[in-house]
C-alpha atoms as an extended CHARMM CRD file, in Angstrom:
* protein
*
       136  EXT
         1         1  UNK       CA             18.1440000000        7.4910000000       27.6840000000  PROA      1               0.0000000000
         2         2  UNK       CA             15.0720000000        5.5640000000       28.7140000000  PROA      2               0.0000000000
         3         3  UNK       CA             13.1320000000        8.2920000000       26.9740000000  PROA      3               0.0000000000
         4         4  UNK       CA             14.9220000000        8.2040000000       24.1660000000  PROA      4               0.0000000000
         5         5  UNK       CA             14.9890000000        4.3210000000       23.8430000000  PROA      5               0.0000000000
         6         6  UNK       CA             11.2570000000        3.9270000000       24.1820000000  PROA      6               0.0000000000
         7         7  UNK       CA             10.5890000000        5.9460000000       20.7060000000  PROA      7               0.0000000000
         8         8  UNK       CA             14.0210000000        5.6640000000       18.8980000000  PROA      8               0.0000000000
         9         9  UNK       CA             16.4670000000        2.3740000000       17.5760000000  PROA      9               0.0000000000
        10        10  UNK       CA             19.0350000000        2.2730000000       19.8610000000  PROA      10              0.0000000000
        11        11  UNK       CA             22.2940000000        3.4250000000       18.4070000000  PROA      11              0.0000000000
        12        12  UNK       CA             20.0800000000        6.1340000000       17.5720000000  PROA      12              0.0000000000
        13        13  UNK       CA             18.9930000000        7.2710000000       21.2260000000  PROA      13              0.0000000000
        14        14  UNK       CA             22.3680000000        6.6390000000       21.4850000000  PROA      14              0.0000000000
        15        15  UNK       CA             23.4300000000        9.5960000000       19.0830000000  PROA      15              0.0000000000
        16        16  UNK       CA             20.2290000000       11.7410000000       20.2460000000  PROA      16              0.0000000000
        17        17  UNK       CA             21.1350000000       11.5400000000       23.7620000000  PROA      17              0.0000000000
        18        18  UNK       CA             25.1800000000       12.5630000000       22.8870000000  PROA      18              0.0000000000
        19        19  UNK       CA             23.5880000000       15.7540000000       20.6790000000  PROA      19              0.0000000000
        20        20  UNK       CA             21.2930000000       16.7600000000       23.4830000000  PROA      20              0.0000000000
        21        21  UNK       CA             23.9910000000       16.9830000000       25.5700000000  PROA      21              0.0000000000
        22        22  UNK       CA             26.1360000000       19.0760000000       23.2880000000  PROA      22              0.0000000000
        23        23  UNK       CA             22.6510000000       21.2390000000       23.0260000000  PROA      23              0.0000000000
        24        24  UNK       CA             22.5260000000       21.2350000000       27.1280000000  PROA      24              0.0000000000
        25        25  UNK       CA             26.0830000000       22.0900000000       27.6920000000  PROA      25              0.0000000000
        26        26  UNK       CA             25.9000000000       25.0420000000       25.0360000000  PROA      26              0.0000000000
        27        27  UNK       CA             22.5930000000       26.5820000000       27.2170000000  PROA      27              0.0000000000
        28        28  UNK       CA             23.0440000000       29.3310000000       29.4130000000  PROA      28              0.0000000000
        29        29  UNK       CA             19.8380000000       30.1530000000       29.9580000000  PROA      29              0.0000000000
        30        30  UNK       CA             17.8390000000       28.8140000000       33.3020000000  PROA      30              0.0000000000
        31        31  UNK       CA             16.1920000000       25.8100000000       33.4960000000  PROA      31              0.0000000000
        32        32  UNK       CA             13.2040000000       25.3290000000       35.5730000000  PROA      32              0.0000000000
        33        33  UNK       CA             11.6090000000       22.1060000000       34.0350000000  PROA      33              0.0000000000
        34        34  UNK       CA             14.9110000000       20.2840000000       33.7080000000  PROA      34              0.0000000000
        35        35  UNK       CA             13.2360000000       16.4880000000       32.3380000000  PROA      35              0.0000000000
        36        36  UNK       CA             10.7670000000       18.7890000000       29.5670000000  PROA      36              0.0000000000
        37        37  UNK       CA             13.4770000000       20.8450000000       28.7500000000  PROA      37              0.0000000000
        38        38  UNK       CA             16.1540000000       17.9090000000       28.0860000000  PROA      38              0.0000000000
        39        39  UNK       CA             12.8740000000       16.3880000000       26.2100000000  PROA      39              0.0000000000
        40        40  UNK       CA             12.3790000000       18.9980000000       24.0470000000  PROA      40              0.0000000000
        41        41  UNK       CA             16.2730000000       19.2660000000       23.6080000000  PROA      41              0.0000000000
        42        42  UNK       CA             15.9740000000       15.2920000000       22.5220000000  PROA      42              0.0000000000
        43        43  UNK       CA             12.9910000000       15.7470000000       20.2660000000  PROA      43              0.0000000000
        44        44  UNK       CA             14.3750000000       19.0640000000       18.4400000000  PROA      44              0.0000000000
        45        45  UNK       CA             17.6370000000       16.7760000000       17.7680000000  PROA      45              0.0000000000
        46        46  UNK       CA             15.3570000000       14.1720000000       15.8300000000  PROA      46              0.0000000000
        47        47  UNK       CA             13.9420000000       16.6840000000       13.9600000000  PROA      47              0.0000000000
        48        48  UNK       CA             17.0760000000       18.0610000000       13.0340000000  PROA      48              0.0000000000
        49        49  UNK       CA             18.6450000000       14.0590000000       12.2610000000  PROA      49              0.0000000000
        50        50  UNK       CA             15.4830000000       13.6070000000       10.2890000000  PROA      50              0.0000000000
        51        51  UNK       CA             15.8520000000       16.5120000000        8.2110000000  PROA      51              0.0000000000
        52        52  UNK       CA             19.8550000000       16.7400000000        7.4130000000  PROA      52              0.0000000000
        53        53  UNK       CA             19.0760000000       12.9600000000        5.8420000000  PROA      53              0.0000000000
        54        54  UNK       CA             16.5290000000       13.8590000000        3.7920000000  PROA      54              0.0000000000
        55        55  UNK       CA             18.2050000000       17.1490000000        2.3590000000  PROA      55              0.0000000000
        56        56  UNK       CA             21.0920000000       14.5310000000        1.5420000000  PROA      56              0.0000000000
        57        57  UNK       CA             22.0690000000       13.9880000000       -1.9820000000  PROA      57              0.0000000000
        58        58  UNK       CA             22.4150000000       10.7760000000       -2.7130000000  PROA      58              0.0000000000
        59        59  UNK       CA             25.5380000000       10.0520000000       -4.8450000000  PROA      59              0.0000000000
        60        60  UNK       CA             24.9950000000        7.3520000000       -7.0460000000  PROA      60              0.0000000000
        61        61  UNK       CA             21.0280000000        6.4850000000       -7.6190000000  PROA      61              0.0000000000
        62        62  UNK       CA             19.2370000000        3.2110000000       -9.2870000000  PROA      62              0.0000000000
        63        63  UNK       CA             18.5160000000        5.3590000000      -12.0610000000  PROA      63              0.0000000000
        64        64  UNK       CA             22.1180000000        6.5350000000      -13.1560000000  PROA      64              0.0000000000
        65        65  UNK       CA             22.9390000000        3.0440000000      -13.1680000000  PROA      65              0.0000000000
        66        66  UNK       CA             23.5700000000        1.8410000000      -16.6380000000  PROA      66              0.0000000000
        67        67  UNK       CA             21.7270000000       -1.3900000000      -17.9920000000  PROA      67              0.0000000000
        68        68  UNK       CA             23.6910000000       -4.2690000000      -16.9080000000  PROA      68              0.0000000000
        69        69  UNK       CA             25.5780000000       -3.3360000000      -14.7750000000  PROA      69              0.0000000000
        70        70  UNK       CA             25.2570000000       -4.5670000000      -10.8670000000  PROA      70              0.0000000000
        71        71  UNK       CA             25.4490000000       -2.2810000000       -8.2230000000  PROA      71              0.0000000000
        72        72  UNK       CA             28.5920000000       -3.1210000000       -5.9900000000  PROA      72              0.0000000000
        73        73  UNK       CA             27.5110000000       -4.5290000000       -2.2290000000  PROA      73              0.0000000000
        74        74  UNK       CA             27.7090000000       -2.5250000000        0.6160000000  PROA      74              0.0000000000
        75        75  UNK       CA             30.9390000000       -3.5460000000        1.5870000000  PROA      75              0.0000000000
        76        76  UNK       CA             32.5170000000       -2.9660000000       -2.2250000000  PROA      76              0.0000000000
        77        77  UNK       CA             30.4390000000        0.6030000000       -2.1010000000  PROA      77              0.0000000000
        78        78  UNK       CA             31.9520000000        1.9220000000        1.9650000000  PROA      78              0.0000000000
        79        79  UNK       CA             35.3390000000        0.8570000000        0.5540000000  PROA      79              0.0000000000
        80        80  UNK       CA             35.1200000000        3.1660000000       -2.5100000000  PROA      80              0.0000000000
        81        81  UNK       CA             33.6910000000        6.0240000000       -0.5210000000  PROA      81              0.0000000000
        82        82  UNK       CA             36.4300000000        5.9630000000        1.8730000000  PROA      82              0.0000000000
        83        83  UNK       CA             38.8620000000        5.5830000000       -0.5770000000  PROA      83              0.0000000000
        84        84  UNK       CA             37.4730000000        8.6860000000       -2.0550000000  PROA      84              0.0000000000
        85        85  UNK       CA             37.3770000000       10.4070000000        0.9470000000  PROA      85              0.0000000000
        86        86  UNK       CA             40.4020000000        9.7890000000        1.6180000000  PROA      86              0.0000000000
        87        87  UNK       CA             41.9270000000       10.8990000000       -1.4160000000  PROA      87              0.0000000000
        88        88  UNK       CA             40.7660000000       14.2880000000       -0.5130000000  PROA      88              0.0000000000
        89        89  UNK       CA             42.7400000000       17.2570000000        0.0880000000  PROA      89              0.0000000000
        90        90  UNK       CA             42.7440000000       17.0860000000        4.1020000000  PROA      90              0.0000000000
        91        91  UNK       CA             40.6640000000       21.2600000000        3.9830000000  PROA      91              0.0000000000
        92        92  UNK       CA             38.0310000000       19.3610000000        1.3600000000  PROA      92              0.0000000000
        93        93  UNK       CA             38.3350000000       16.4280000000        3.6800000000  PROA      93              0.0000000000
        94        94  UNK       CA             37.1950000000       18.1740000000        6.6510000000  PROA      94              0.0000000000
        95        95  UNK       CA             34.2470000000       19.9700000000        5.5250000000  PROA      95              0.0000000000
        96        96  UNK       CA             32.7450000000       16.8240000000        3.5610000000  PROA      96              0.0000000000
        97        97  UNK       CA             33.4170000000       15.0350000000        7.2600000000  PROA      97              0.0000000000
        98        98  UNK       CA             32.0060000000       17.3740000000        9.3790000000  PROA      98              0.0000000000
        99        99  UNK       CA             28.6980000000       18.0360000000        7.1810000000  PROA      99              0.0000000000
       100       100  UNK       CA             27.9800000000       14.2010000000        5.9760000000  PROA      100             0.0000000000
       101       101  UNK       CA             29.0410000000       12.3520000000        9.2010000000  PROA      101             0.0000000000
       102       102  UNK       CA             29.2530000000       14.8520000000       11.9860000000  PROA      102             0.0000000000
       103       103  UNK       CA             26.2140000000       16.4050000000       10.7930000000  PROA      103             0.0000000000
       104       104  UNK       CA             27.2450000000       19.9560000000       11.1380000000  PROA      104             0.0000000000
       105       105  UNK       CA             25.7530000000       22.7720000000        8.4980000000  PROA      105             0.0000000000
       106       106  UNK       CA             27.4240000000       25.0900000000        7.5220000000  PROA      106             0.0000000000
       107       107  UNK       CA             27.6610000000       27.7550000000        9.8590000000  PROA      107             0.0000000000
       108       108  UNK       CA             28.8350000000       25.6180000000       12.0130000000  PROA      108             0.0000000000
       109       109  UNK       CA             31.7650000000       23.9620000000       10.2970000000  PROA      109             0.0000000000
       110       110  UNK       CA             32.4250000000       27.8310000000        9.0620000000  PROA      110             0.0000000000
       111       111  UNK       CA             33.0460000000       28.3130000000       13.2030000000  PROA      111             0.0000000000
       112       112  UNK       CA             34.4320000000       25.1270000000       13.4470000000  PROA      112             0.0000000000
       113       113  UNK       CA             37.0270000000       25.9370000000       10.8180000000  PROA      113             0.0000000000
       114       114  UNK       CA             37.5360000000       29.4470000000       11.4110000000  PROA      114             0.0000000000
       115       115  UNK       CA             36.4180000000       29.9520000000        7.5970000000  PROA      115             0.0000000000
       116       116  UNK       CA             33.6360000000       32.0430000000        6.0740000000  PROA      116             0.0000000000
       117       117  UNK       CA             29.9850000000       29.7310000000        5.1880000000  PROA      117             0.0000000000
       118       118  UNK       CA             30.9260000000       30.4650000000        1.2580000000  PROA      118             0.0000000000
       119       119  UNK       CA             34.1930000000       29.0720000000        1.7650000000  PROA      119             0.0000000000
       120       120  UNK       CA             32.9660000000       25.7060000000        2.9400000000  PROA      120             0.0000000000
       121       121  UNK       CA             30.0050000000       26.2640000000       -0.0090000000  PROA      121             0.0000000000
       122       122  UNK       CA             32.8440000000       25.6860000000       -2.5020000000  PROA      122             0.0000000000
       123       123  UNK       CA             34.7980000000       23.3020000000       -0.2850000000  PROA      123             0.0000000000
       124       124  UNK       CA             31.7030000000       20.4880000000        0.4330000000  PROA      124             0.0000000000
       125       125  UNK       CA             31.0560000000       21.1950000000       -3.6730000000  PROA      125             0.0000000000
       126       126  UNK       CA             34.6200000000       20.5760000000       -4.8150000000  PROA      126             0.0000000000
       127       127  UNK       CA             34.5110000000       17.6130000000       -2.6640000000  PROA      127             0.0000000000
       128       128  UNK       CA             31.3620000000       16.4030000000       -3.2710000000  PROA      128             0.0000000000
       129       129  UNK       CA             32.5390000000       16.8060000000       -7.4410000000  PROA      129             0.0000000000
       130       130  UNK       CA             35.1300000000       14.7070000000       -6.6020000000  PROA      130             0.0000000000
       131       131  UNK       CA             33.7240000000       12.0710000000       -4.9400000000  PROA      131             0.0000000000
       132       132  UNK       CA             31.0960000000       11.6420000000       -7.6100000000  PROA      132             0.0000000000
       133       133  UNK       CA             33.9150000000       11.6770000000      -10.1540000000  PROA      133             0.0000000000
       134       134  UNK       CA             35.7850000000        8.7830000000       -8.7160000000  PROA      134             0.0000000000
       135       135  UNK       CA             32.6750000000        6.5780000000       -7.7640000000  PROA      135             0.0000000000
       136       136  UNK       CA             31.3380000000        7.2070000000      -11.3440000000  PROA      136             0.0000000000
């Protein structure tokens, strides 16, 4: 954690040090460097953070806006998107879960779910179609 803390915010050293564990458990292989190899573990889950939020759509942008019109706080905007959410059919549910706030791609929510990768293809893009339809 002190690693972690010293180059990351802390509720995200937080998260980085729960994923490296995941990554830790998961290894079978030997470890003969134990504090590099939970380091690299640590750093490799940054990357990964890093890169699933900028291949994020975003839902609703400044530009889509129409003149005018105010964009709704951040409170007004969470309780929409969980009220779409919500209103998703629990397998849509899951997938758009797993892959926007678990942080899971595909393959793994295909494992997760026992489903093939197309199958949560067309679920995350029927959810996110819906989503987008009722925060439009």
């Amino acid at each position: 954690m002190a690693f972690l803390r010293r180059r990351f915010a802390p509720q995200e050293a937080e998260d980085l040090a729960q994923d490296t564990y995941v990554q830790l458990v998961a290894t079978k292989a030997e470890i003969r460097n134990p504090r590099a190899f939970l380091a690299r573990l640590a750093l490799d889950a940054a990357g990964m953070q890093a890169r699933r939020r900028l291949a994020r759509p975003i839902l609703v942008s400044d530009e889509l806006m129409p003149p005018g019109i105010s964009e709704p706080s951040d409170q007004e905007h969470s309780l929409l998107l969980k009220q779409a959410i919500q209103s998703l059919p629990p397998k849509l549910r899951v997938v758009f879960v797993l892959s926007r706030f678990g942080g899971l791609t595909y393959e793994e929510i295909a494992n997760r779910c026992g489903v093939s990768v197309r199958t949560v293809e067309v679920r995350m893009s029927k959810a996110l179609a819906k989503c987008t339809a009722l925060l439009s």
